[in-house]
N, C-alpha and C positions, 0 to 999 in steps of 0.2 A: 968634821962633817962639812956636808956643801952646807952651801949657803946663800940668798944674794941680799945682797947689801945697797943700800939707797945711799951712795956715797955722797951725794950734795944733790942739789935741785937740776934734775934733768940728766943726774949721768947713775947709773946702776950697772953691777958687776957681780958675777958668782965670785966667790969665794970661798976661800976654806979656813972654818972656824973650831977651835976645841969642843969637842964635844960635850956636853952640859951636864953638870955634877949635881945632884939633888943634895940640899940643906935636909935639916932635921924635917920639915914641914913645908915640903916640896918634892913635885912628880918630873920626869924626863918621858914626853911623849913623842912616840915616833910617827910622824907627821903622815897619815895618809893622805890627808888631801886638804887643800887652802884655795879661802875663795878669792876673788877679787871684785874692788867693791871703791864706789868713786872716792872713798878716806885714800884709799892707797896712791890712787890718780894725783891726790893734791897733796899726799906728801911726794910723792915723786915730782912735783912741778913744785916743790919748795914750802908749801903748807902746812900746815897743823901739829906736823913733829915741831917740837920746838928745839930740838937737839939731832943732828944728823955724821956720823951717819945711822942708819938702822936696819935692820934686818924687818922687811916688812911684813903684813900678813895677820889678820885677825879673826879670821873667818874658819874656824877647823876642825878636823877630826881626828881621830888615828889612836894608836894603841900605847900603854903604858911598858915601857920598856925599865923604871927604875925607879924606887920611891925612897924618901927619905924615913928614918929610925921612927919619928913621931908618926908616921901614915899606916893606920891599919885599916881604913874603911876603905881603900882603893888597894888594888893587887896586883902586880905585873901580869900583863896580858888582858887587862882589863878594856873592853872597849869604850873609848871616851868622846865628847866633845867637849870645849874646853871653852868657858867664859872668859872675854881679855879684859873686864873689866878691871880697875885697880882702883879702890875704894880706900883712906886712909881709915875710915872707921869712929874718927876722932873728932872732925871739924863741927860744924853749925850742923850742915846739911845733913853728914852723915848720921849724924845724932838725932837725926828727925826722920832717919829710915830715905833717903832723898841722894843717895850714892853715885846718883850717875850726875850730880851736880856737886859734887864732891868738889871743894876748894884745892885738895890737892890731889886730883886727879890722873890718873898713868892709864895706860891702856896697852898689853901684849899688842905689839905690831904698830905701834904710834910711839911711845915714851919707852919702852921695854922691847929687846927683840921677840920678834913674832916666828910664824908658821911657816917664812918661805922659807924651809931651812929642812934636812934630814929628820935635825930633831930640837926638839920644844921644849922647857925650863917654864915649870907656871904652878904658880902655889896649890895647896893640896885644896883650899875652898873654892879654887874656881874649876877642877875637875868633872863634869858629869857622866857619871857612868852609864852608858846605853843599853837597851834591851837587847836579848840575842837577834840574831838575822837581820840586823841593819847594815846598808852597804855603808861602810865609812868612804869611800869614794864620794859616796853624795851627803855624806852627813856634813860636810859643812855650812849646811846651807840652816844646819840648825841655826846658829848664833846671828843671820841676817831676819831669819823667821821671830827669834827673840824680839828682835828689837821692833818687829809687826807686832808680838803682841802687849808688847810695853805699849804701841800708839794707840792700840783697842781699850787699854785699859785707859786711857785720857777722854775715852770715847761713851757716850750713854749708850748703851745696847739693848735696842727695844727690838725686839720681834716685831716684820715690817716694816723695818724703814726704809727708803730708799737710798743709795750711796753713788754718788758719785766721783769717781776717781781718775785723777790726770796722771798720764804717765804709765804705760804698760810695759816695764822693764821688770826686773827681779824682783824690786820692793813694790810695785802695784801689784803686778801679780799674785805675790803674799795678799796685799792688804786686799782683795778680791777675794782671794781662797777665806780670809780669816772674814770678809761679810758675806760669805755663801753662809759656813758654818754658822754665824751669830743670827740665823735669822731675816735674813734680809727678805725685803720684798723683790727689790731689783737691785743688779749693781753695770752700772752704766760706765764704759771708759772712754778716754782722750787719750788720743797718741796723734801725732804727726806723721811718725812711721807704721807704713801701712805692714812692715814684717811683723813686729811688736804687737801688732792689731789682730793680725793672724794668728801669733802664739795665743792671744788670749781664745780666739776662736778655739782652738784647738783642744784647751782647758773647761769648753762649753760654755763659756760667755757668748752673751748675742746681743747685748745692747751696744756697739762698737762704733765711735765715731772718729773722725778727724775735730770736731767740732760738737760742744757740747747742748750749742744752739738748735741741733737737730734730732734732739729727745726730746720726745712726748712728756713733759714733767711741768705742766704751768704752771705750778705752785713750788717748784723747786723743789730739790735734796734734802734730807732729813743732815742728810753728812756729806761732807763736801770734803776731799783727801786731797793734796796736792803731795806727790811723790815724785814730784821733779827740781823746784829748786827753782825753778825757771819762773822770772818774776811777770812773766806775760801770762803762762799759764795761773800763775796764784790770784792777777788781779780778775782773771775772767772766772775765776772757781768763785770766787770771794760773790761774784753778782747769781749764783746759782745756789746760794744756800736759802733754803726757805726760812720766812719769819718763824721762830722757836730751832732754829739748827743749830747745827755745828761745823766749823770748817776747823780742819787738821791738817797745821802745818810739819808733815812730815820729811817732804824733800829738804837737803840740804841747800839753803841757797848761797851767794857767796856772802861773807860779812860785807856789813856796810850796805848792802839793796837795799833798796826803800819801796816801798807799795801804797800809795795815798788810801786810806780811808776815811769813811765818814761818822765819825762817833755816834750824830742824832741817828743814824741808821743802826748803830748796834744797837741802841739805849731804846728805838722806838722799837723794832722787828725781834729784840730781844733775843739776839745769835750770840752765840757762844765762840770763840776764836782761841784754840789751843794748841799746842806744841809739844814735840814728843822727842827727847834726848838720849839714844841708845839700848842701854839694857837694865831694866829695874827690878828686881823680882819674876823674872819672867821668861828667865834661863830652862828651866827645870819645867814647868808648861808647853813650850818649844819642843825640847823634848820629845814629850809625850802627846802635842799633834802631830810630830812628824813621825816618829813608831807609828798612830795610828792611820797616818798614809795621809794627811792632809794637804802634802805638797807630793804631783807627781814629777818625780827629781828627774825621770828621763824627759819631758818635753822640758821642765826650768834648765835645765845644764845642757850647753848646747856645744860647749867646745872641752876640751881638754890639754892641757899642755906639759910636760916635763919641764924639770927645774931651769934647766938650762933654758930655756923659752922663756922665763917669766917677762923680760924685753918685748915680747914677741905679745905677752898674751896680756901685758899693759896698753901694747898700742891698739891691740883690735878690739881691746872692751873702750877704748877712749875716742875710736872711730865709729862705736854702734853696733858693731857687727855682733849675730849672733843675738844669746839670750846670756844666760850665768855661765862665769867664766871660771874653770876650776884648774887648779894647780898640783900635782903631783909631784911633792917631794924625792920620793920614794919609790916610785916609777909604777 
């Protein structure tokens, strides 16, 4: 099978790999489509894999093409997306239902080869079978929507609150769509880029700023999201949560940033500061908001690329361009 392979930090090549043999309690999917998502960026600039090379990609969908002896609840031709989590089952964490903080943690497309590839090797528990009439072209966007609604579940969900959200890329745009649906009173965004500002417009957001200083909110945000990473953006969210809130550090920032806070401030205004790690329970939910059209996948997907492109469709999601960047294995 094709494939491409993250051969060291900064260089990437197709390849051609054997094609993948299902164990007793293991499926072979045939990749229709892989997202691309900033994990992939920083193993390609030398990060987070801790072993390279790798075949990357963890964002996916596509159809079961081969299952092993022990798998009778999935069926070839089954339409799937596929969870890359990789849970030992065993450790502290595991053992407390806490998997995405799993002590010996793996993840398809990070420690295990991934999705950019013809075709996919991934245990028969992380399968999810989809409803009829979903375009697998865009169902990858299931497993980035997961991990929106793992950061909801960190979150108090009161009908009425107000939300505010930095970063109007693929993951605000989620966390936007998932505080329409939970009730929101308003949900107000930040972006720098006035394109990203406009997709939200597009989506029927209208609270839209360069600047979160010019929302009518004197009293602050009930919820305050930071979906960038960007430690300018997190320090000026952090002054926008109102006394009794919550700010949610969703964005990946890099290790090591530092953001000064002021402790008599949490302890007197009594804010809540939480953090949200992947995918928790909340694969199979995903799902079945995006069946129910939760996310409309033609304005979120803005490019597409064939295998041999992935070079091509790394550099322009690392430049900004566009909205969600999808990968087609399989053409």
């Amino acid at each position: 099978m094709k494939a491409v392979s993250i051969l060291s930090a900064g260089k990437i090549e197709l390849v051609d790999l054997p094609d993948p043999t299902p164990s007793n309690s293991e499926v072979v999917v045939e990749v229709a489509a892989v997202g691309i998502c900033g994990t992939d960026l920083h193993i390609f600039e030398g990060e987070f894999a801790p072993k390279l090379p790798i075949v990357p990609g963890h964002e996916m969908s596509g159809t079961v093409v081969a299952i092993g002896k022990d798998v009778t609840e999935i069926k070839v031709g089954d339409a799937v997306a596929v969870d890359p989590s990789l849970h030992c089952g065993e450790c502290f964490y595991c053992r407390r239902a806490r998997g995405n903080l799993c002590e010996n943690w793996n993840a398809l497309g990070v420690t295990f080869p991934g999705a950019a590839a013809q075709f996919l090797l991934a245990p028969k528990k992380n399968i999810h079978k989809l409803p009829k009439g979903i375009d697998l072209k865009s169902a990858a966007l299931i497993e980035p929507l997961s991990c929106a609604v793992r950061g909801f579940d960190q979150l108090p969900r009161n009908p009425g609150s107000h939300y505010l959200i930095y970063g109007s890329g693929t993951m605000g745009l989620m966390m936007a769509e998932m505080a329409r649906v939970n009730g929101a009173a308003s949900v107000s965004i930040v972006d720098l880029n006035p394109d990203k500002l406009a997709t939200a417009k597009i989506l029927g957001f209208t609270n839209l700023s360069k600047s979160a200083d010019e929302f009518d909110q004197p009293k602050g945000f009930d919820v305050v999201i930071d979906c960038t990473g960007v430690i300018a953006a997190i320090k000026d969210g952090l002054k926008h949560v109102m006394p009794g809130g919550t700010f949610l550090q969703f964005g990946v920032a890099n290790e090591g940033a530092k953001v000064e806070i002021e402790p008599f401030w949490i302890y007197n205004k009594e804010i809540t500061i939480v953090g949200s790690m992947a995918v928790l329970h909340s694969f199979d939910r995903a799902v079945e908001l995006f069946a129910g059209g939760v996310l409309n996948a033609d304005v979120m997907i803005s490019d597409r690329y064939s295998l041999d492109k992935y070079a091509d469709a790394l550099a322009a999601f690392k430049s900004g361009k566009g909205r969600k960047t999808i990968v087609l294995p399989n053409g």
